[in-house]
mmCIF file of the N, C-alpha and C atoms, coordinates in Angstrom:
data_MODEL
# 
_entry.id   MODEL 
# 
loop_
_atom_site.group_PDB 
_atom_site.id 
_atom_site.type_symbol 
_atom_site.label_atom_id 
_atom_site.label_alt_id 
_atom_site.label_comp_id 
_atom_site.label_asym_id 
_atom_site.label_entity_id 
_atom_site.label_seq_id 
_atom_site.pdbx_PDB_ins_code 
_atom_site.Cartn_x 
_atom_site.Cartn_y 
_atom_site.Cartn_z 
_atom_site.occupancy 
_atom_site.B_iso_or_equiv 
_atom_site.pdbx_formal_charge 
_atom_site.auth_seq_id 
_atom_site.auth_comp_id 
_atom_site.auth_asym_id 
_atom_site.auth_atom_id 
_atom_site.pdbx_PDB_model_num 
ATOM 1   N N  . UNK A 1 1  ? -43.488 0.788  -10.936 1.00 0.00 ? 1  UNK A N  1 
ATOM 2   C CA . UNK A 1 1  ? -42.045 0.900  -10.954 1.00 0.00 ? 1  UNK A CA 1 
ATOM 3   C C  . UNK A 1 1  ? -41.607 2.256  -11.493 1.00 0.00 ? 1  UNK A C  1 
ATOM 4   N N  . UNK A 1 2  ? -42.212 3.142  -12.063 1.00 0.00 ? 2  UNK A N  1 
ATOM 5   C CA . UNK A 1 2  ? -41.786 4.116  -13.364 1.00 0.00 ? 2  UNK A CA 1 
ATOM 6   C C  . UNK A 1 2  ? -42.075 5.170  -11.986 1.00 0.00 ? 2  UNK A C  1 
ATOM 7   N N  . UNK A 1 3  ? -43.188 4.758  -11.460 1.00 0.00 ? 3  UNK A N  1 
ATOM 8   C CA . UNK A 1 3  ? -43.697 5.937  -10.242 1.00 0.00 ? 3  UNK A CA 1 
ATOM 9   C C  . UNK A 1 3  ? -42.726 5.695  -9.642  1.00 0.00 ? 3  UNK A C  1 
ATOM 10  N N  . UNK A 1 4  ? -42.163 4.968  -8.906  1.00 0.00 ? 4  UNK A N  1 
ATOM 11  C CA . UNK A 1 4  ? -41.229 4.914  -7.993  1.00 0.00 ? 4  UNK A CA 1 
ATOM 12  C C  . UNK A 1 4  ? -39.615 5.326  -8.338  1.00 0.00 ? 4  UNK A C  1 
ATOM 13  N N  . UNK A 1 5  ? -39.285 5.288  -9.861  1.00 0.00 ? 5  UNK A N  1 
ATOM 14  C CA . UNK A 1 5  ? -37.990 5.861  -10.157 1.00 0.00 ? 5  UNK A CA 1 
ATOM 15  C C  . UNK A 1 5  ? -38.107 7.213  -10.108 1.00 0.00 ? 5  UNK A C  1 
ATOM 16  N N  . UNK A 1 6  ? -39.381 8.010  -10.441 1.00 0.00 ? 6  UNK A N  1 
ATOM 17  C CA . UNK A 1 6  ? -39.724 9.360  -10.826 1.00 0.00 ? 6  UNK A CA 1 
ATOM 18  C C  . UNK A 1 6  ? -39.683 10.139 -9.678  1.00 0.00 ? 6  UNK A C  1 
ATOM 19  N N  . UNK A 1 7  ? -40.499 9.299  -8.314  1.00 0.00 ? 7  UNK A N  1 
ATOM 20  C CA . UNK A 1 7  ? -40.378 9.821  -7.382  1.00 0.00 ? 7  UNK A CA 1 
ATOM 21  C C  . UNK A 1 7  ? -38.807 9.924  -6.577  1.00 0.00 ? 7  UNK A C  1 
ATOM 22  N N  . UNK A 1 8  ? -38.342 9.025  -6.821  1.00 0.00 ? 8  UNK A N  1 
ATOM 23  C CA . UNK A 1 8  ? -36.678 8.937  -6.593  1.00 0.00 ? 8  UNK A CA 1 
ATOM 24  C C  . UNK A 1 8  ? -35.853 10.166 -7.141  1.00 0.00 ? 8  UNK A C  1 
ATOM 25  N N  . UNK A 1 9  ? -36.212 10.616 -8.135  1.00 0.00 ? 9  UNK A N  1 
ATOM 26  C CA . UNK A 1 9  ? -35.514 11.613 -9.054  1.00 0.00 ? 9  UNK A CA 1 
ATOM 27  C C  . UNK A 1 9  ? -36.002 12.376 -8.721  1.00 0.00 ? 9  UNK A C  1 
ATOM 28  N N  . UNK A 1 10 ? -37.295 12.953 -8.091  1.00 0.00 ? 10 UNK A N  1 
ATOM 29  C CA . UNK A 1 10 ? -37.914 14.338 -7.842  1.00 0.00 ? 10 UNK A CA 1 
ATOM 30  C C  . UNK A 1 10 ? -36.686 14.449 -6.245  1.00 0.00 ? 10 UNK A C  1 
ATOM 31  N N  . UNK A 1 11 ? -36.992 13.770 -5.738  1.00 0.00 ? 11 UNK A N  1 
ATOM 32  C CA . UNK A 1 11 ? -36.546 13.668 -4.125  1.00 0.00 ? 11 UNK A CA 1 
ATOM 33  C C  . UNK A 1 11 ? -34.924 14.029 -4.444  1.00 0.00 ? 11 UNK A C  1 
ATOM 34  N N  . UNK A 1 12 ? -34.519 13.426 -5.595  1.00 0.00 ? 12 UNK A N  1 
ATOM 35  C CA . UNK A 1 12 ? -32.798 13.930 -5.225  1.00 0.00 ? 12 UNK A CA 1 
ATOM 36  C C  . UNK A 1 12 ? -32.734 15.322 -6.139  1.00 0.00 ? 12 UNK A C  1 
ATOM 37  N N  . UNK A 1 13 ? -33.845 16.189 -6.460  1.00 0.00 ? 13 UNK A N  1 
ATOM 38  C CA . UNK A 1 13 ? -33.695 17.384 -6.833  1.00 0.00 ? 13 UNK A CA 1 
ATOM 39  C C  . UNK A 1 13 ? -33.594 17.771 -6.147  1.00 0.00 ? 13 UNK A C  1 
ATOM 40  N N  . UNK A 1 14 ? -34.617 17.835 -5.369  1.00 0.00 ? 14 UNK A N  1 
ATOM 41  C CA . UNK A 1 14 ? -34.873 18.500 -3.463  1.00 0.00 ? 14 UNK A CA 1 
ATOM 42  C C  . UNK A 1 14 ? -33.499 19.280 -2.922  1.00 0.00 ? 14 UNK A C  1 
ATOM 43  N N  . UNK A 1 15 ? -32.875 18.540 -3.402  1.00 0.00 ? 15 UNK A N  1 
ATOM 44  C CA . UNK A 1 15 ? -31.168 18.580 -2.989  1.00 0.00 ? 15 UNK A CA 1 
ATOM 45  C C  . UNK A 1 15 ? -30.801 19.372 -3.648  1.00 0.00 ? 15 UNK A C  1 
ATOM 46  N N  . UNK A 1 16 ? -31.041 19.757 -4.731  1.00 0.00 ? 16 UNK A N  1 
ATOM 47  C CA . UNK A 1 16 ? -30.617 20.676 -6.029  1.00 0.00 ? 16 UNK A CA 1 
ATOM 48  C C  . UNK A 1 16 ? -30.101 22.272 -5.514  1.00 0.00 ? 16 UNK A C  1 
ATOM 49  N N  . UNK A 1 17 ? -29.228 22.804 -6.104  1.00 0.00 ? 17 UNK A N  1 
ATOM 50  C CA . UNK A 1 17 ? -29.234 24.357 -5.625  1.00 0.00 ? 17 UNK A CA 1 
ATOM 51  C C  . UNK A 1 17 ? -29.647 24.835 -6.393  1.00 0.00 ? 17 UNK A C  1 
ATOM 52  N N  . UNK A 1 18 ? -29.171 24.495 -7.809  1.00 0.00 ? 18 UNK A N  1 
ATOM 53  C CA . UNK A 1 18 ? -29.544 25.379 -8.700  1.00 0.00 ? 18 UNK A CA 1 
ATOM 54  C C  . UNK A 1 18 ? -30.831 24.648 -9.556  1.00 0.00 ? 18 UNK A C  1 
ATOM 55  N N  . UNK A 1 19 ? -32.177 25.459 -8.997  1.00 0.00 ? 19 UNK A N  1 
ATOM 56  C CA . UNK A 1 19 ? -33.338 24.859 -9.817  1.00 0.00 ? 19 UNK A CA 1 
ATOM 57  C C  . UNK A 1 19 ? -33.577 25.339 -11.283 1.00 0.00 ? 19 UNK A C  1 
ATOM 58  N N  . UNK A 1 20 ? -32.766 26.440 -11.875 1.00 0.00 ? 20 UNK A N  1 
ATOM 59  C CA . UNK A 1 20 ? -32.789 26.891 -13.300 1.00 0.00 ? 20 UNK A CA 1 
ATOM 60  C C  . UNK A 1 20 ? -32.726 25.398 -13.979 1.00 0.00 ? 20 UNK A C  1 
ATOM 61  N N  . UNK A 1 21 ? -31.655 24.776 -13.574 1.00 0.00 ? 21 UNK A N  1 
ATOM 62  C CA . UNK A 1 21 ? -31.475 23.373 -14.425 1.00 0.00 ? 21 UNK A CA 1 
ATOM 63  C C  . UNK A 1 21 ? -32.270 22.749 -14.259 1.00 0.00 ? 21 UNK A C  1 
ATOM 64  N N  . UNK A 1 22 ? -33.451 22.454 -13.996 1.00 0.00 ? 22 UNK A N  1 
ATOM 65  C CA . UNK A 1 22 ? -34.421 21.613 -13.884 1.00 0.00 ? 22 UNK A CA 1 
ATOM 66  C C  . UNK A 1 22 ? -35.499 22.281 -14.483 1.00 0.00 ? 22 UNK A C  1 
ATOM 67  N N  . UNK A 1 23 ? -36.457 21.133 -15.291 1.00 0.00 ? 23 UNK A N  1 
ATOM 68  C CA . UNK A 1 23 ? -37.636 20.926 -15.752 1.00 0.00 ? 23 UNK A CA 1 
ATOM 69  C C  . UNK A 1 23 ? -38.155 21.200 -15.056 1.00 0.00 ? 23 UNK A C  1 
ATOM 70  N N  . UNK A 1 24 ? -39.199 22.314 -15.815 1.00 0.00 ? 24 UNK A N  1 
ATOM 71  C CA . UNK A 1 24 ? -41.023 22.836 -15.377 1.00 0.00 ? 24 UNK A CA 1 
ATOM 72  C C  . UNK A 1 24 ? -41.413 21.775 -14.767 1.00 0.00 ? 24 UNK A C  1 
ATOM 73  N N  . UNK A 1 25 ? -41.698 20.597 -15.435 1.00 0.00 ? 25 UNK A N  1 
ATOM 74  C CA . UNK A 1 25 ? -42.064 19.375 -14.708 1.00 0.00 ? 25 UNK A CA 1 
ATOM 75  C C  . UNK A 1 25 ? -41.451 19.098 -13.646 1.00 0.00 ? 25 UNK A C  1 
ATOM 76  N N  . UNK A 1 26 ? -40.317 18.536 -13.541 1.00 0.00 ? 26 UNK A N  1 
ATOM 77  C CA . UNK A 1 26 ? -39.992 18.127 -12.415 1.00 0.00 ? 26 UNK A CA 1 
ATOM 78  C C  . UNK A 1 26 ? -40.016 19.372 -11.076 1.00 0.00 ? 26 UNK A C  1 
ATOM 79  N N  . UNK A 1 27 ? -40.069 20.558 -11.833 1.00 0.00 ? 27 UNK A N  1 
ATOM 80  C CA . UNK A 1 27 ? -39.953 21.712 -10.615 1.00 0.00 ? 27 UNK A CA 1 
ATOM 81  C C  . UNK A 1 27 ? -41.518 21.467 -9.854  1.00 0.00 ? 27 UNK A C  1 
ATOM 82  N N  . UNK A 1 28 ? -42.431 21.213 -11.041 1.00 0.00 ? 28 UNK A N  1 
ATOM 83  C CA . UNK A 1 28 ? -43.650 21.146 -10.206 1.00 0.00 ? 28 UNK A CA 1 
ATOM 84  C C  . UNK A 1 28 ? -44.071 19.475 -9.219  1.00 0.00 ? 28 UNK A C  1 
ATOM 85  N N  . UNK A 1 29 ? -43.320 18.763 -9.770  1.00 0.00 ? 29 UNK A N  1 
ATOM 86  C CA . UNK A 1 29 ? -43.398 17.869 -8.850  1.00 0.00 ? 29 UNK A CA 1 
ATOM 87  C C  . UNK A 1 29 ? -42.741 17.475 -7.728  1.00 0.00 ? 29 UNK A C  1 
ATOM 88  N N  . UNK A 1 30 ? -41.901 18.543 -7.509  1.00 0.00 ? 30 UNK A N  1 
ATOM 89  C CA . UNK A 1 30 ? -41.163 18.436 -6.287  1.00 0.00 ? 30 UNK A CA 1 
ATOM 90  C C  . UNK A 1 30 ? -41.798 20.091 -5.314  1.00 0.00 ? 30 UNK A C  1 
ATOM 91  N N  . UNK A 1 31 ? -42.637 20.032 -5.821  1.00 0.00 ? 31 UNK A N  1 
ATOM 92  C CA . UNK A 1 31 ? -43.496 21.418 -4.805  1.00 0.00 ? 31 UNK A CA 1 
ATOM 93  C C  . UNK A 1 31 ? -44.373 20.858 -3.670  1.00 0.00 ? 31 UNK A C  1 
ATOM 94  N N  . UNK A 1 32 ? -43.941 21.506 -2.974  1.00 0.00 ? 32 UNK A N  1 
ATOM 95  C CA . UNK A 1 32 ? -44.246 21.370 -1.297  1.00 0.00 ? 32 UNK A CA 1 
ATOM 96  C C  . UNK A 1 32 ? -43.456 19.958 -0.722  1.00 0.00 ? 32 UNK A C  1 
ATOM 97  N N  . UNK A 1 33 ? -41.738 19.927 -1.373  1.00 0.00 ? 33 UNK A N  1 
ATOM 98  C CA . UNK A 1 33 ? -40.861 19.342 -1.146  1.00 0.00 ? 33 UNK A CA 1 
ATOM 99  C C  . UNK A 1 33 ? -39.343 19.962 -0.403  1.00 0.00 ? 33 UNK A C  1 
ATOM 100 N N  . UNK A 1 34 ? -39.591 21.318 -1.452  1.00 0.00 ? 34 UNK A N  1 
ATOM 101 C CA . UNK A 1 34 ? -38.499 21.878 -0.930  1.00 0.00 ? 34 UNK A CA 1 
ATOM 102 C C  . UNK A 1 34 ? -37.911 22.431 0.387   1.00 0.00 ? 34 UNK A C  1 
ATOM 103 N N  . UNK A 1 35 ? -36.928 22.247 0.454   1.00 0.00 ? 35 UNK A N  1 
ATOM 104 C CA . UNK A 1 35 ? -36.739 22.572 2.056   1.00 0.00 ? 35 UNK A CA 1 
ATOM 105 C C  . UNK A 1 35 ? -36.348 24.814 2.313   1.00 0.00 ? 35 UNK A C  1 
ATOM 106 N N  . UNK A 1 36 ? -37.058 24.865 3.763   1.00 0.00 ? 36 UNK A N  1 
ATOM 107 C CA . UNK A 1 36 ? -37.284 25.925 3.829   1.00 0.00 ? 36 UNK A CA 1 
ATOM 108 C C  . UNK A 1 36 ? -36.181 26.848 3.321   1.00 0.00 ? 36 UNK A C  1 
ATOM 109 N N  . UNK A 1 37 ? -35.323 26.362 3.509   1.00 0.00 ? 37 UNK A N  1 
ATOM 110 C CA . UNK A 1 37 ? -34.356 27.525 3.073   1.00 0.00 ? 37 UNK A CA 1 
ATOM 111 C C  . UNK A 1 37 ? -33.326 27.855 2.183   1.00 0.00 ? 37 UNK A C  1 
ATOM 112 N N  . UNK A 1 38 ? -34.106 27.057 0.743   1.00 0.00 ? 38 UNK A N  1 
ATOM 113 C CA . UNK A 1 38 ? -34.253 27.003 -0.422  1.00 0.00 ? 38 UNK A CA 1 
ATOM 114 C C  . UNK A 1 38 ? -35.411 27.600 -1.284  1.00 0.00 ? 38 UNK A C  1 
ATOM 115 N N  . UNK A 1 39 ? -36.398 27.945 -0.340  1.00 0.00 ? 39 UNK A N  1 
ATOM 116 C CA . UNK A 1 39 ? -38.208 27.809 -0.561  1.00 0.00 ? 39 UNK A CA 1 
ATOM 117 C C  . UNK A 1 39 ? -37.891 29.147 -1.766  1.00 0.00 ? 39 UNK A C  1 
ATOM 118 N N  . UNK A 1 40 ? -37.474 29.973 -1.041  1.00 0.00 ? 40 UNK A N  1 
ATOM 119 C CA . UNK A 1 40 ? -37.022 31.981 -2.264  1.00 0.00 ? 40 UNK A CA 1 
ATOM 120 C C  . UNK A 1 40 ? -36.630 31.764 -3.300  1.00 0.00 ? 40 UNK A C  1 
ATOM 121 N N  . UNK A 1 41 ? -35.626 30.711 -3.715  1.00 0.00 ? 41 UNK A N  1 
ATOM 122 C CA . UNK A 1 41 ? -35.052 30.662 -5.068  1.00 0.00 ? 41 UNK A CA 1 
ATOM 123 C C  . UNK A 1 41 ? -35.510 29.779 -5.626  1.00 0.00 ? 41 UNK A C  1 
ATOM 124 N N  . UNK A 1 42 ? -36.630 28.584 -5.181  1.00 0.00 ? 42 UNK A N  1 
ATOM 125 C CA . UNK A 1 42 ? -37.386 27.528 -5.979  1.00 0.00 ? 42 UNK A CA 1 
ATOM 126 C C  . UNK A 1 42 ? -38.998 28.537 -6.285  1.00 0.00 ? 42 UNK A C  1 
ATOM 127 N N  . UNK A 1 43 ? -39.301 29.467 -5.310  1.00 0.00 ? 43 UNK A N  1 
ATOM 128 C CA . UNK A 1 43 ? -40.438 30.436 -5.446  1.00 0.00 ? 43 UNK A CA 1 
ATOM 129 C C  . UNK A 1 43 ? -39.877 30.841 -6.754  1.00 0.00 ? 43 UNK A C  1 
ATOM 130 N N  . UNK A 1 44 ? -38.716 31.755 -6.797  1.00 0.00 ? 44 UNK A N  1 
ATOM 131 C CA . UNK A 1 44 ? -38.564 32.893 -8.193  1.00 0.00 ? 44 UNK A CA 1 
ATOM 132 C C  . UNK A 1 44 ? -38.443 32.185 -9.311  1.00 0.00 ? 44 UNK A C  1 
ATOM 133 N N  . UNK A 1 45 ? -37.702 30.748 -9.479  1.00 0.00 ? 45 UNK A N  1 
ATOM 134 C CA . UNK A 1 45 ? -38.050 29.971 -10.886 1.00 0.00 ? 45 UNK A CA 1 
ATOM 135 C C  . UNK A 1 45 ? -39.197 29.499 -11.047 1.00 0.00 ? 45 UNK A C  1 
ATOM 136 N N  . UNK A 1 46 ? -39.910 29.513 -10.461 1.00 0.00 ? 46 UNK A N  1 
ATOM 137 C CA . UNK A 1 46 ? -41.241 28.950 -11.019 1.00 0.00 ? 46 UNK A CA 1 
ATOM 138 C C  . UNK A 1 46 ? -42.087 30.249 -11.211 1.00 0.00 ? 46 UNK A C  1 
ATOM 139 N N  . UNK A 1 47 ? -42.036 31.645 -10.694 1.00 0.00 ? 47 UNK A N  1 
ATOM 140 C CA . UNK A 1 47 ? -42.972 32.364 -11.453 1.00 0.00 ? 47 UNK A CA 1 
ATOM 141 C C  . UNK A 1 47 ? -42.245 32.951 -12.521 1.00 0.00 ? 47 UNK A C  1 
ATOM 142 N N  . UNK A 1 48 ? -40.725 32.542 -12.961 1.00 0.00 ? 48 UNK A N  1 
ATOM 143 C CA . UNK A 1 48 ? -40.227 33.181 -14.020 1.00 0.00 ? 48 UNK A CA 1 
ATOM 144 C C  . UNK A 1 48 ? -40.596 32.212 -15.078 1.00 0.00 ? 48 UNK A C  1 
ATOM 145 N N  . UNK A 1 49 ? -41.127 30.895 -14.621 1.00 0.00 ? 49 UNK A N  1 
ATOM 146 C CA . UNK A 1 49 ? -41.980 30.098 -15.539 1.00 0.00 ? 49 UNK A CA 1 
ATOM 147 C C  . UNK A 1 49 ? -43.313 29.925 -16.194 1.00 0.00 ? 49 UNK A C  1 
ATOM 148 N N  . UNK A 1 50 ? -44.136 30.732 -15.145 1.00 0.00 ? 50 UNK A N  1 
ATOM 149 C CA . UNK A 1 50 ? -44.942 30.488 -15.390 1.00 0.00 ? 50 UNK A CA 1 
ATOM 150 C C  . UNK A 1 50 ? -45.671 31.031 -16.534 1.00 0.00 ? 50 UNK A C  1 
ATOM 151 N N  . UNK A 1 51 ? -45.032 32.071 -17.303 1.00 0.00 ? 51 UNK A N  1 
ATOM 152 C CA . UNK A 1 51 ? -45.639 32.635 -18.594 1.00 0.00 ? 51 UNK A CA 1 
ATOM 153 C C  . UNK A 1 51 ? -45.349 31.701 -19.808 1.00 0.00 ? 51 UNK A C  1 
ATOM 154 N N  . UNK A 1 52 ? -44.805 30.798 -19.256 1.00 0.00 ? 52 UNK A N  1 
ATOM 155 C CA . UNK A 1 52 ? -44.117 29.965 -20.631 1.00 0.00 ? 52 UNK A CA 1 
ATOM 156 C C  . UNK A 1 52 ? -44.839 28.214 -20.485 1.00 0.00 ? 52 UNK A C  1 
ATOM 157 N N  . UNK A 1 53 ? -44.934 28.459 -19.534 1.00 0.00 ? 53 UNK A N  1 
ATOM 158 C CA . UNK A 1 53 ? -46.199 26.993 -19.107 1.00 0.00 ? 53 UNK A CA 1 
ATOM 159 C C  . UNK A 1 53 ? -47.095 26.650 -20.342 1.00 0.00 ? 53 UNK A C  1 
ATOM 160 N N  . UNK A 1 54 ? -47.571 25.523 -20.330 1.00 0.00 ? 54 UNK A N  1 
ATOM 161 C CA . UNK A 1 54 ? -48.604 25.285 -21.507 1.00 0.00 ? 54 UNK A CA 1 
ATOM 162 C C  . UNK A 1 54 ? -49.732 24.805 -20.410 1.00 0.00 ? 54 UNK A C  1 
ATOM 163 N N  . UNK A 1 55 ? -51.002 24.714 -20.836 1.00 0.00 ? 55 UNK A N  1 
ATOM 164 C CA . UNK A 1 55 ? -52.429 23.969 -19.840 1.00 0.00 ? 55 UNK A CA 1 
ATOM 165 C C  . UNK A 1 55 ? -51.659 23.208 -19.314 1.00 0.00 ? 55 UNK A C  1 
ATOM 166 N N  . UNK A 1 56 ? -51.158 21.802 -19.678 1.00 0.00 ? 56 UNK A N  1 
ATOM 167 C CA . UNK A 1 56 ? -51.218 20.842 -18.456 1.00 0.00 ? 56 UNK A CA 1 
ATOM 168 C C  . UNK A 1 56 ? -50.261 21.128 -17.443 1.00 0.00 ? 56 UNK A C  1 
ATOM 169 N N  . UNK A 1 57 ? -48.764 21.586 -17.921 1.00 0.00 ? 57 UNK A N  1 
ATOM 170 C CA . UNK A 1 57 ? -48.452 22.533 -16.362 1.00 0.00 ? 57 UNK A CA 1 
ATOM 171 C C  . UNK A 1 57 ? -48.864 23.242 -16.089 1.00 0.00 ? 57 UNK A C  1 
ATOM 172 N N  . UNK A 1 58 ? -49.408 24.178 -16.350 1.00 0.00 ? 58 UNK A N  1 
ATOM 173 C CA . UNK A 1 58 ? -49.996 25.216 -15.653 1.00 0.00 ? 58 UNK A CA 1 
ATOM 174 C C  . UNK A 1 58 ? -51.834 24.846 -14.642 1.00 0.00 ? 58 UNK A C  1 
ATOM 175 N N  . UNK A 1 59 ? -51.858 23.302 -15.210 1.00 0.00 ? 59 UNK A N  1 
ATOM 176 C CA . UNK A 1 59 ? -53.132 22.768 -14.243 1.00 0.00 ? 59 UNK A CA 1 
ATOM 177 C C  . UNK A 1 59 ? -52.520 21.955 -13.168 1.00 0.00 ? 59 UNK A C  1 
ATOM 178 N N  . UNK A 1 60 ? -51.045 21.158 -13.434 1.00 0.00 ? 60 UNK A N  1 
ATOM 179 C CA . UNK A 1 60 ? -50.399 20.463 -11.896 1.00 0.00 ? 60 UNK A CA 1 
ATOM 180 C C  . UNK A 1 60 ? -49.603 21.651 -11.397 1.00 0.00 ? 60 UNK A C  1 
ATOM 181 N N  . UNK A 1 61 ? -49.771 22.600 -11.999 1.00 0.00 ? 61 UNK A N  1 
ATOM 182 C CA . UNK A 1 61 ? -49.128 23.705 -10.957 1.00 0.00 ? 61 UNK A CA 1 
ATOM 183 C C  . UNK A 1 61 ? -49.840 24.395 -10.132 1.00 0.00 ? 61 UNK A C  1 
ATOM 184 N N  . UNK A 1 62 ? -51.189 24.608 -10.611 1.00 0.00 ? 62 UNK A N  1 
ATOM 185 C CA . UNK A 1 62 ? -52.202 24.985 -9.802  1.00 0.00 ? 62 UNK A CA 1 
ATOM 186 C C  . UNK A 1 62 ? -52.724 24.011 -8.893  1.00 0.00 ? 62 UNK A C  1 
ATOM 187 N N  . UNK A 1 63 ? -52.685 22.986 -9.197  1.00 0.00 ? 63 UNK A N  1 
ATOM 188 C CA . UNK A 1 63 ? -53.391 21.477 -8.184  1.00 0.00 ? 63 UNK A CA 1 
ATOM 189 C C  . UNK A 1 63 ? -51.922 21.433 -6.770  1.00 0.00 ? 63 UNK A C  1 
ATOM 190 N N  . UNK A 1 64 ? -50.658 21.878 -7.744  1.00 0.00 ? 64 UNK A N  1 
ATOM 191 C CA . UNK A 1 64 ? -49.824 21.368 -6.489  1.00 0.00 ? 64 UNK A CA 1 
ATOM 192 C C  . UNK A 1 64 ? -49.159 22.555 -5.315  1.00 0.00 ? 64 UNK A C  1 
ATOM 193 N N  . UNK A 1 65 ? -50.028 23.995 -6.208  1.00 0.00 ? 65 UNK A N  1 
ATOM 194 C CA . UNK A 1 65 ? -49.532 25.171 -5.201  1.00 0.00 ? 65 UNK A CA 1 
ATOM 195 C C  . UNK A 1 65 ? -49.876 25.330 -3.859  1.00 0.00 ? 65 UNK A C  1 
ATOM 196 N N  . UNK A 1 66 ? -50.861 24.395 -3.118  1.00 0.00 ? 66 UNK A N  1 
ATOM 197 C CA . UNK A 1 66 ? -51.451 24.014 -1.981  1.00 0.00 ? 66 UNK A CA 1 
ATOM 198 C C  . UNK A 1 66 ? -50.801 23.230 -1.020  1.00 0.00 ? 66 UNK A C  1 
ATOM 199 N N  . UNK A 1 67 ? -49.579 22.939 -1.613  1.00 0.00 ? 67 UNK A N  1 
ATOM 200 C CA . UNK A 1 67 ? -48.716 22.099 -0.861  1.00 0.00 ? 67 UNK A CA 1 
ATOM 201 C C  . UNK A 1 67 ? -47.645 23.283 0.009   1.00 0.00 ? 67 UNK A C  1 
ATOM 202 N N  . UNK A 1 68 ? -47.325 24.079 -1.304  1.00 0.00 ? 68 UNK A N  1 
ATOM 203 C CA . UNK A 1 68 ? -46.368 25.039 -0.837  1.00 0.00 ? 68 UNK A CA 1 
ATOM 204 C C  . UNK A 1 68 ? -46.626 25.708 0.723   1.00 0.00 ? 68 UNK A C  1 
ATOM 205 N N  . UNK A 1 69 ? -47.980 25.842 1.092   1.00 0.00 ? 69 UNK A N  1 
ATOM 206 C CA . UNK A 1 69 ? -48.270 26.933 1.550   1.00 0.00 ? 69 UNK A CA 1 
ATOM 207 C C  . UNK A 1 69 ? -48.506 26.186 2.883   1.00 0.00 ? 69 UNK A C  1 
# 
């Protein structure tokens, strides 16, 4: 059930314009979600994140950058 609200909430980010307001987390779990022509401004918040990442995002960010592409 918890999977299925989480995934509900990633999916209505998708929708999001502005991804600054959103969680590292949730930014990485909505990767290889975003729609194309959004893809530039969900790209530039996440490498303006990525120096500030700790291991475990920075290991589902690496597991989920394969989606992007």
């Amino acid at each position: 059930m918890k999977k299925l609200l989480l995934m509900l909430l990633c999916f209505s980010f998708v929708y999001c314009e502005n991804f600054s307001e959103m969680s590292t987390q949730e930014l990485i779990a909505i990767m290889g979600y975003v729609k194309p022509a959004k893809i530039n401004n969900f790209k530039r918040e996440l490498k303006s994140r990525l120096s500030t990442m700790n291991a475990s995002e920075k290991k589902e960010y690496l597991k989920n950058v394969k989606k992007m592409k």
